[in-house]
Each structure stands twice: as C-alpha cells, then as structure tokens.
N, C-alpha and C positions, 0 to 999 in steps of 0.2 A: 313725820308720821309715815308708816309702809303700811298698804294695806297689804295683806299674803295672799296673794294669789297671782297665779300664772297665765301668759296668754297662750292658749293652743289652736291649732287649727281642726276645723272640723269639715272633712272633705269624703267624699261618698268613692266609694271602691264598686270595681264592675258589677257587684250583684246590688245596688243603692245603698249599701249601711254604709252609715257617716264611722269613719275611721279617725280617730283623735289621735294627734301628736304634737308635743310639747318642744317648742323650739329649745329651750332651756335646758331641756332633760333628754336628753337624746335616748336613754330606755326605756323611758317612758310613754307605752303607746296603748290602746284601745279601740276599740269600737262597740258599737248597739246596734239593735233593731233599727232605730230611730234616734231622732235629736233629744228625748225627754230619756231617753236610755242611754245613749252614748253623753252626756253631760253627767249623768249619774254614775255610771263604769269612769269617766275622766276624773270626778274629784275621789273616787277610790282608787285610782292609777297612780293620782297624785300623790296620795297621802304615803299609798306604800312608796314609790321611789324618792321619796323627801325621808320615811322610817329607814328606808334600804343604808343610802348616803348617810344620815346621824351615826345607825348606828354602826356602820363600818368608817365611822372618821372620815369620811371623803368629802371632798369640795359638797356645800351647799350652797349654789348660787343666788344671790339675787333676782326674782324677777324682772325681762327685762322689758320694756315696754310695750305694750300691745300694739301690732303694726295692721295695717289694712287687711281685715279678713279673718281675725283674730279674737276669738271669744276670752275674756278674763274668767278661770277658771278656780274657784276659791281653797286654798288649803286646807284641809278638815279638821277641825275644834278639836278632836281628840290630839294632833301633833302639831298646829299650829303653836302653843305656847312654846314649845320646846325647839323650835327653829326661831322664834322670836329671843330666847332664853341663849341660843348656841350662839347666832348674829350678836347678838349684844356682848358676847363677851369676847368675842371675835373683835368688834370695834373697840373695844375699852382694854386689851389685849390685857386681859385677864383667865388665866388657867382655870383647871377645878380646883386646884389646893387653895390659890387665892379668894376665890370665891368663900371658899367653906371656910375659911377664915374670917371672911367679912361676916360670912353667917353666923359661925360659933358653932360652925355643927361639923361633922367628921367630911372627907374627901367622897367616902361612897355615897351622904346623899345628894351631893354636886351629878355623881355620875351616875346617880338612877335620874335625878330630876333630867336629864337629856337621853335614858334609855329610853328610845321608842316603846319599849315590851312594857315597861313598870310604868303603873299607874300612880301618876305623880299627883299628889292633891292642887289644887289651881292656888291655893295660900301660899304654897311653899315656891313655884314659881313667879308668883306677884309680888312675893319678898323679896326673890334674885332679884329680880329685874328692876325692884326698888336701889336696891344695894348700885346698880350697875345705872343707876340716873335715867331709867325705863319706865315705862308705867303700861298694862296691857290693858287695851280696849276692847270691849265686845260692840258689834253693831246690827242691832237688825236694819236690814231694808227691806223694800217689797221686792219678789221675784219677780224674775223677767219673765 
C-alpha cells in the first residue's frame, strides 16, 4: 500500500513565516502567514508540481521517507488518483494503447484519465487500476 503524500520541511524565514520545501520536488516551494497557512499553500504547492510533472511526462517521484523534522504533507484528491493511475502503470510497464486495450475503450481516454486539466470521473480511474492489479482507497483520519 502507498500512502500519497510527501514529506517537507516547514522552517521560518527572517520575517517568522514558515517557508515549505519539498525535499522530492525541488520546485516545489511555499510559504504562509502561519503553520495553519503554510500547510494549506503546501498541499496546493503540491498538487500543482505533481499536475506540472504528469502533464509534461516528466519523472514523478515516489515519496521518500519522512526524516527528522519533516511534516507528511498529503497529495490532493483532485490529482492523487492520477499519479496513483500513472505509478501503476509505470510498474506494470504498461503504455496508454495497452491500457485502452485492456479497457475496450479508445487511447484518448487513457490520456485524458492522466491529464491533470480534464476531469476524469473516479469509476473510470478505479477501473484502470482494476485492470492494472490496483485498487484505490480513500481514508479519512482525524486532523492533526
């Protein structure tokens, strides 16, 4: 099981806002007011440099383990299925043509289901990820 999310660091810059950086993502950076701001600007920082990498084809890394001083920063529901969807066929070294063949459905909706921009319905990526020996979980927990 992965859970999606990233560890960053949250460290205060000469005027006190906590400034966020993603050891993972090296352009991936931010800051807030505060920690209840700067955690919120972090998982929209995220999502966009995880949409940026999708949809320009570029490495999307695994997260790597969170080290001393490190907040786990969660990937946002809107693009978390679609890097779980890209990873999976990444390990099952499976294309879009093969995919959409396992689906029965045409190569463009392989490649909108991993456009960041198009709104993919959550059935039609719970199916890939069927096809590809996946299965995606949702989990609520209580906030920190």
């Amino acid at each position: 099981m992965v859970q999606i999310g990233y560890p960053a660091t949250f460290r205060p810059d000469a005027d006190g806002r906590p400034v966020v950086r993603f050891p993972d993502l090296r352009e991936a950076a931010t800051d807030g007011k505060d920690m209840v701001e700067a955690l919120a600007e972090a998982v929209d920082c995220l999502g966009s440099a995880l949409a940026h990498r999708l949809a320009n084809k570029e490495e999307v890394p695994y997260p790597s383990k969170p080290k001393r001083g490190h907040r786990l920063v969660p990937v946002p529901l809107w693009i978390a299925p679609k890097i779980a969807l890209h990873w999976s066929m990444k390990e099952a070294g499976v294309n879009r043509v093969e995919l959409a063949r396992r689906l029965g459905v045409r190569e463009t909706v392989v490649r909108r289901m991993l456009n960041p921009d198009h709104a993919t319905r959550s059935e039609k990526i719970q199916a890939a990820l069927e096809i590809l020996g996946k299965r995606l979980l949702v989990v609520v927990e209580d906030a920190a």
